[in-house]
C-alpha positions in Angstrom: 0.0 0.0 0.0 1.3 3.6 -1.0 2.1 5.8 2.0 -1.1 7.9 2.5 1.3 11.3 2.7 2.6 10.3 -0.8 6.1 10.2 -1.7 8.8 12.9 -1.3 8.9 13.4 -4.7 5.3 14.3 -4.7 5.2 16.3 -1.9 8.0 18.2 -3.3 6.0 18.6 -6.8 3.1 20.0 -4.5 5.3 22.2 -2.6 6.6 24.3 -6.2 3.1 24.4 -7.7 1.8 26.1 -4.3 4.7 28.3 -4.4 4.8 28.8 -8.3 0.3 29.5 -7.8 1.3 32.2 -4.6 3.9 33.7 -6.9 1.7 34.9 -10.0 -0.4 38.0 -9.6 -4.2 37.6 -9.8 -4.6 38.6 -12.9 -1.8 36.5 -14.2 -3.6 33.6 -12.4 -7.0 34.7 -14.2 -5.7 34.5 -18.1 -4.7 30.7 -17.8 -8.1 30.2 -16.9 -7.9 29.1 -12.6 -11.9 29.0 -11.9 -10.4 30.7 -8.4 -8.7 33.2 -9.7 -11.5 34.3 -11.9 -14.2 34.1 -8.7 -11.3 36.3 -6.7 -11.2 38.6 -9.7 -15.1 39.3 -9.8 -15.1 39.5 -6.0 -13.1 42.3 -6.4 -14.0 44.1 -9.0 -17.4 43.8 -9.5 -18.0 46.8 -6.9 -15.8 49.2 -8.8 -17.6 48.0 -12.2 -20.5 48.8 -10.5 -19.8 51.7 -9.5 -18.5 52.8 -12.9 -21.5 52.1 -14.4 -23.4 54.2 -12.0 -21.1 57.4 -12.4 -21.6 56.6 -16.1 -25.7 57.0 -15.6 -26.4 53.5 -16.0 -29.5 53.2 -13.5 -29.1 51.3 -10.0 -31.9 48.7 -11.7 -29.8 48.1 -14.4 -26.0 48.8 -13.2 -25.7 44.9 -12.0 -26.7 43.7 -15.5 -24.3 45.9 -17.4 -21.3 44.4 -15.0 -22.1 41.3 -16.2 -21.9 41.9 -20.0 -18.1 43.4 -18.8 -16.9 40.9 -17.3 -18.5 38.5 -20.0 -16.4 40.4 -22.2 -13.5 40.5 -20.1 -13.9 36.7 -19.9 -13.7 36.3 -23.8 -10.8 38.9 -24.6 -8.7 38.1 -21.5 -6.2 35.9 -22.9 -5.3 38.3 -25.6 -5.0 41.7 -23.2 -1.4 43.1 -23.8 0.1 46.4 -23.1 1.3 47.4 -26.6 2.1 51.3 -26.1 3.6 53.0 -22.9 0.7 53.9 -20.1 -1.5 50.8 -21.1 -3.1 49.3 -18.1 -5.3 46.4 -17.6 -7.1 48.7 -15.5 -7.5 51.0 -18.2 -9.1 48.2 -20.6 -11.5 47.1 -17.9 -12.5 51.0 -17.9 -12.9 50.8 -21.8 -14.9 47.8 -21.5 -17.3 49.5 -18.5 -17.6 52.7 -20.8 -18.4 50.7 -23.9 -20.8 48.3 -22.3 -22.6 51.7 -20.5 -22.7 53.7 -23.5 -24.5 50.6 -25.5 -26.8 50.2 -22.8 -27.6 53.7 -22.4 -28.1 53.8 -26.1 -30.4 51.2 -26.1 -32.6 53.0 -23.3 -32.4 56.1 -25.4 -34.3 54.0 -28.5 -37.0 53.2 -26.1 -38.4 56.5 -24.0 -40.7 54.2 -22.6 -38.8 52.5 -20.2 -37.0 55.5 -18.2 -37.6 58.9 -20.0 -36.0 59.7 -23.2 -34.5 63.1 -22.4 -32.9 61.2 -18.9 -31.3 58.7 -21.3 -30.0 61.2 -23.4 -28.5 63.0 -20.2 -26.8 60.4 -19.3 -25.5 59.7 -22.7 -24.2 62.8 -23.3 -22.2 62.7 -20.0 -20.3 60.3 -21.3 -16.6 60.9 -22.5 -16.0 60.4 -26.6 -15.0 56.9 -27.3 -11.2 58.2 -28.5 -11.0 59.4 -24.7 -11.9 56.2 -22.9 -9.2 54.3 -23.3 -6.7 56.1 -21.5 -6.1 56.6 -17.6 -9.5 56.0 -16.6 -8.7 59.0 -13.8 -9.9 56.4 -10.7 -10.9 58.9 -7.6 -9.3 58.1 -4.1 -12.5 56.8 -3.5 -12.0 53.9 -5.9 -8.5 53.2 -5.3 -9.9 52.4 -1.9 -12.4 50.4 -2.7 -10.1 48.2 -5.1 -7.5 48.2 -2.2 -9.8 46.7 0.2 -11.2 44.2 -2.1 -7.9 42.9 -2.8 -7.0 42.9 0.7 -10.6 40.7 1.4 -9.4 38.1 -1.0 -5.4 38.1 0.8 -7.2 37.0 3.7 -7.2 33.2 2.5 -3.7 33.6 1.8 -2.1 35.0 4.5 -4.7 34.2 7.2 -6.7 36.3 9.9 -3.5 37.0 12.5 -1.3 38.4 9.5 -4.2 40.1 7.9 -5.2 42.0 11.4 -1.6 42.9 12.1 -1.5 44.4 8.8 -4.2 46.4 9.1 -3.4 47.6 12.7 0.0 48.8 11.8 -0.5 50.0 8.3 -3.8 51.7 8.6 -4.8 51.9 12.6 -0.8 53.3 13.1 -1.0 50.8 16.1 3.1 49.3 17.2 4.1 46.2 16.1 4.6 45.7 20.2 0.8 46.6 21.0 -0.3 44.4 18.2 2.1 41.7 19.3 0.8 41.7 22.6 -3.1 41.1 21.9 -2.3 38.7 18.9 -0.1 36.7 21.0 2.7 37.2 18.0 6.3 38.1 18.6 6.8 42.2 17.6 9.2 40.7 14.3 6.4 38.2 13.4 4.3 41.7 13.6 6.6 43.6 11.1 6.7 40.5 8.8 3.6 39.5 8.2 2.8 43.6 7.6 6.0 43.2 5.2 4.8 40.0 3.0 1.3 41.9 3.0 1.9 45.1 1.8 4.4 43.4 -1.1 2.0 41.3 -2.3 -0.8 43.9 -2.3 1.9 45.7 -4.1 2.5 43.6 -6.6 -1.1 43.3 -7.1 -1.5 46.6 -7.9 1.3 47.2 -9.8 0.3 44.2 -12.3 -2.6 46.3 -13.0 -1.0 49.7 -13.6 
């Protein structure tokens, strides 16, 4: 009977492919296709997709039915995203898509008064930049940033676990010691400073695949 552990050999094959999974960025993860990946990647974007749609006009009704037709289409064009000129972005193309995806939509109402008021649809329409001008920096507020940030943070948590995450958090954003936090995690004051150091490079790196 084979050893219920499995053999060194195949623990050490498990051991790199956790390691080589931890080591690629999200959306590195999400164009070769991991089904977690993409779950983490709608997790965390869908509220700034929302929220895009709604500063574009797209109604409140209707904002969580345009978010899926952009990430349907981010599903389908994925693979093939590449930054071909300086100051391309993935977070730039997922603005393009939003903007695209809204404006149709918000064309669509216009066609049919009916539904919510053809001069409000037309409003909204107008509000929206020129297609030439949407695919640059899509200009995200503080706001956003913040909201992304968080997100990305949520999904860390499986990675790095609650102790790490909440010693992050209290050191980086509460401004609390590493020897307070120490003391009411029951972690040593270097674990403290590590954990807030593997955190804050991997949100880094996180951020910085998307920029």
């Amino acid at each position: 009977m084979a050893p219920a552990s499995g053999s060194p050999n195949d623990r050490s094959r498990s051991a790199a492919a956790m390691a080589e999974a931890t080591s690629l960025t999200l959306l590195e993860r999400v164009r070769v296709q991991s089904p977690d990946a993409w779950r983490a990647f709608v997790a965390i974007y869908s509220p700034l997709v929302y929220r895009w749609c709604r500063r574009m006009g797209v109604t409140s009704s209707d904002a969580a039915d345009v978010s899926q037709e952009v990430f349907r289409s981010v599903a389908g064009y994925i693979a093939g995203f590449r930054r071909r000129e300086t100051g391309d972005s993935f977070r730039g193309w997922l603005y393009t898509i939003t903007h695209n995806k809204s404006r149709n939509h918000l064309e669509h109402r216009r066609r049919q008064p009916q539904a919510i008021g053809g001069s409000d649809a037309q409003l909204r329409l107008a509000g929206l930049p020129d297609e030439d001008d949407a695919s640059g920096d899509p200009g995200m507020t503080a706001d956003d940033r913040r909201l992304l940030v968080v997100q990305i943070l949520e999904e860390l948590r499986g990675e790095f676990g609650q102790p790490a995450m909440t010693a992050f958090w209290r050191m980086v954003v509460d401004g609390h010691s590493a020897a307070d936090i120490a003391g009411d995690l029951q972690m040593s004051p270097k674990a403290v400073r590590q954990a807030k150091f593997r955190v804050l490079q991997r949100l880094r790196k996180e951020l910085g695949d998307l920029e």
